[in-house]
N, C-alpha and C positions, 0 to 999 in steps of 0.2 A: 840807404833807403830800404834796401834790403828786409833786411832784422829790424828795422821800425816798423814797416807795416806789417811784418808775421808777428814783433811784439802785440801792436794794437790788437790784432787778427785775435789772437790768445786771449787779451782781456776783455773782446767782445762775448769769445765763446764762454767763460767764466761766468759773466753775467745772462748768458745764454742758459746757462748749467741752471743758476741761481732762480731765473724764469721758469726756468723745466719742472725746475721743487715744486716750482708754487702753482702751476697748471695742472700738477698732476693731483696735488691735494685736493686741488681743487676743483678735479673732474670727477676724482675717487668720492669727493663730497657729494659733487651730485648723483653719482650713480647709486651711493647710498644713503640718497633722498635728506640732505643735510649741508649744510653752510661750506665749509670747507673753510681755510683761516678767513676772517673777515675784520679783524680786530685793528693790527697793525696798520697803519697810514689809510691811503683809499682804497677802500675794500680786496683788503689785506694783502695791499701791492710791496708792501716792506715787509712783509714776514723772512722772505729769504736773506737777509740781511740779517735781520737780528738773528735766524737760526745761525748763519757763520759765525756771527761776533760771538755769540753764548758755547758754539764749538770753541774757538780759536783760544778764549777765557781759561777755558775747565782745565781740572787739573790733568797733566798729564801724566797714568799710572801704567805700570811694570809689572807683570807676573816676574816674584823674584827670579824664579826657574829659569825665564826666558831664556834664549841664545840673545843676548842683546840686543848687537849691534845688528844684526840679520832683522831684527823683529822691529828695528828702526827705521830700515833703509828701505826694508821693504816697498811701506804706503807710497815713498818719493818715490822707488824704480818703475811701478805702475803710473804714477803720475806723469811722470817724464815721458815713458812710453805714451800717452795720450796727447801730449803735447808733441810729440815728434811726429803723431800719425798727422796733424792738423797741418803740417808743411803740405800734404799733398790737395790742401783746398785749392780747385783750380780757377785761381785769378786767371783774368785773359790776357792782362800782363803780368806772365807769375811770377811770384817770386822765386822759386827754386822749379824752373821747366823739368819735370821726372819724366824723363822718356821711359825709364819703370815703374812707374809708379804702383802701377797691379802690383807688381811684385814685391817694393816695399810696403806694401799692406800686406799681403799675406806673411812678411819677414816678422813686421810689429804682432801685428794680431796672435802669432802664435809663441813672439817672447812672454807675450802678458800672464801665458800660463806660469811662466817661471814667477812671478811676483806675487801672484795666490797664492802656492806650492810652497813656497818660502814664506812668507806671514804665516801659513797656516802651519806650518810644524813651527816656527821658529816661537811660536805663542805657549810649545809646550804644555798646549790643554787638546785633550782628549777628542773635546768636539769641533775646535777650530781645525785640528788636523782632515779627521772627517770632513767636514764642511768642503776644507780645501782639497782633499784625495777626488770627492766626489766632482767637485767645480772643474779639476784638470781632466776627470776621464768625459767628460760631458763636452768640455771647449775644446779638448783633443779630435772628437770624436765628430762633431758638426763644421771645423777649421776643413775636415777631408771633401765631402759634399758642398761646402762654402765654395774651397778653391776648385771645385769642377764645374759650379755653374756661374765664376766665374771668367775660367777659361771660354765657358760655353760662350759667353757673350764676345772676350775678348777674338775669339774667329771672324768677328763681324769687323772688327775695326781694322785687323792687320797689326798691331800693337799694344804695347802696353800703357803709352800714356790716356791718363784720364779724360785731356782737351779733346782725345779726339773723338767722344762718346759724344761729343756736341755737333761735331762737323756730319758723322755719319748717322745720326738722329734728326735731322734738319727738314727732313720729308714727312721720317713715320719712328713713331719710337718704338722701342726694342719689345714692350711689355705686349704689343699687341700678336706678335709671334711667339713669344716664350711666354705664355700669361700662367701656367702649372709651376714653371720654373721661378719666376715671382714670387708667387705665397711659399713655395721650397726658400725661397731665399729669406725672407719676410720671417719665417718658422725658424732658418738657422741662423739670421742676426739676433732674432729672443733670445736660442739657447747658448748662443756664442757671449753675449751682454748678460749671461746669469739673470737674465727676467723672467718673469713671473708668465707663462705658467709654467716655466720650466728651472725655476727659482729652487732648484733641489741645493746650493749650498747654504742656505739658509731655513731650511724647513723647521720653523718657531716650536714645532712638538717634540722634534727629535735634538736639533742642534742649536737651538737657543737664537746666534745671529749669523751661525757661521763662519769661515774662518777667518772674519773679521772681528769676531766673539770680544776678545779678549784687548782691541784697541779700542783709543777714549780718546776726545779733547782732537788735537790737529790729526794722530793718525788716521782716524777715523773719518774727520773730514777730506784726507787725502784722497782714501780708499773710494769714498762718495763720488768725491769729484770726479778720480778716474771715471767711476763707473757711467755718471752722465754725460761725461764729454764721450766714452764712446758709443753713446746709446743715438746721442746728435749725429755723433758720425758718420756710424751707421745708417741713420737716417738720409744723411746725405748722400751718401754711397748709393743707397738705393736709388734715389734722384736722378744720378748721375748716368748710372748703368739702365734701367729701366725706362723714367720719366721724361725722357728728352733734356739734355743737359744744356737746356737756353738761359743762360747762365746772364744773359739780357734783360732778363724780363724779370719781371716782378713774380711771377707766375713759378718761378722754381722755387722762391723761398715759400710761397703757401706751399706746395708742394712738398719741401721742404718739413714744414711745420704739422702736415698733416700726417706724415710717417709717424712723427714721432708722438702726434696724440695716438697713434695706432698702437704703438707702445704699450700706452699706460690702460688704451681703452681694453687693449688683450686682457692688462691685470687684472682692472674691475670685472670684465666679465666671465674671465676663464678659470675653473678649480686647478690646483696644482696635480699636471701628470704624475704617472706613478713611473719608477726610475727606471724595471726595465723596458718600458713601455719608452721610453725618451730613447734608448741606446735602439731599442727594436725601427726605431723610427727613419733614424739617419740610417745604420746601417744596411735595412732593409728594402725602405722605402725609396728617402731622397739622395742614396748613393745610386741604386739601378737606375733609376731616374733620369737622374742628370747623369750618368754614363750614356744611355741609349740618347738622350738630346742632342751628347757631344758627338755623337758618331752620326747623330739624323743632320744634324748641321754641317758637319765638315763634311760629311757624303753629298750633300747639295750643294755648297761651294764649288766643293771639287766639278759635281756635271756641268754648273755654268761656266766655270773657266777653261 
């Protein structure tokens, strides 16, 4: 029963993914005062469907040069890695109880740099490398301030499982005491998800698609998928940690749902940062930051107990 219900769980989020396509087009539509798809089924609720089937179709090409078999396996090791972070959705009767859970997120999230790193030399083009040098020093580099704010939070719970962000949010949620530390978090899920405005592996002037450049047909929709199922994730991470984890109510998946138009509403609205202006940011900003939070936090734990 297990592995049933985290299969089903997977092919909700899938089609979750598939929904995310078609939400975004189609907020980016309105933001730039136009339709967005409206052709396909009812008002253009099948678009994401036929974009898979016309990926899945195409042919699938090879830079001769490649490293092959690396430049194969890559799109799946990503993949996989998103599919494994989804174990940690907290059913209230879970399927796999993580009394670390924290910790296997911060374990995934920072293999996923090895699956860019790999596609993007293994592609043997010039700018997919680029693309992907750039993507690793950026997820590198926001993973550090990530896992401090949140430690910050995890001082409140006493642990690392996720359930218990529900028990100890049950009066007042987290966001209303850390609310700086929030948008810090909110700003390093974008640059950790390579989004927009902080979307420097793919900058269309200089790197073409970056260092997904050079994949076509399934890799490509692999690399995608990855990228929106951790963009959901994240979204829900934040839920969890912040928004009070009433994991009851109907009121978490708006909640849910409204992160992740946060997402695409950044894209539409924000111009692309300039790069060292991103690295200035974490390491300047929301590393002192959330350093001084975790020592304001654990020094007032400490007086009450």
């Amino acid at each position: 029963m297990f592995i049933v219900s985290y299969l089903i769980m997977i092919v909700m989020v899938l089609i979750a993914v598939a929904f995310t396509t078609l939400l975004e087009r189609k907020v980016l539509g309105y933001v730039q005062l136009r339709k967005g798809p409206n052709k396909v089924g009812l008002m253009g609720i099948l678009q994401p469907f036929s974009d898979g089937l016309k990926l899945f179709f195409k042919e699938q090409t090879f830079p001769c040069l490649s490293n092959f078999m690396i430049y194969y396996i890559s799109p799946v090791f990503l993949l996989t890695l998103s599919f494994s972070l989804w174990v940690l959705f907290p059913f209230l009767i879970n399927v796999y109880n993580f009394n670390f859970g924290a910790l296997f997120f911060l374990c995934c999230t920072g293999m996923g740099v090895y699956g860019v790193m790999l596609s993007g030399w293994s592609s043997n083009s010039n700018y997919a490398l680029l693309g992907g040098l750039r993507s690793v020093a950026q997820t590198i580099s926001y993973e550090v301030s990530m896992a401090l704010i949140l430690v910050c939070m995890l001082i409140f719970i006493y642990g690392f499982n996720l359930l218990d962000f529900m028990i100890y949010q049950s009066y007042v949620w987290f966001i209303f005491f850390s609310f700086p530390l929030f948008f810090c978090w909110l700003a390093s899920c974008l640059a950790e998800t390579n989004r927009s405005p902080f979307d420097f592996a793919e900058g269309e002037s200089e790197l073409v698609s970056g260092f997904n450049v050079e994949y076509s047909s399934g890799g490509f929709a692999f690399i995608f998928l990855a990228e929106y199922m951790n963009i959901i994730f994240m979204s829900l991470l934040s839920c969890i940690i912040f928004l009070g984890c009433d994991l009851y109510s109907i009121k978490f998946f708006i909640k849910w749902a409204f992160i992740v138009f946060m997402f695409i509403w950044a894209r539409g609205t924000l111009p692309r940062y300039r790069y060292d202006k991103l690295m200035y940011l974490t390491w300047k900003i929301f590393l002192p930051l959330s350093l001084n939070y975790l020592l304001f936090f654990s020094g007032i734990l400490i007086w009450f107990l």
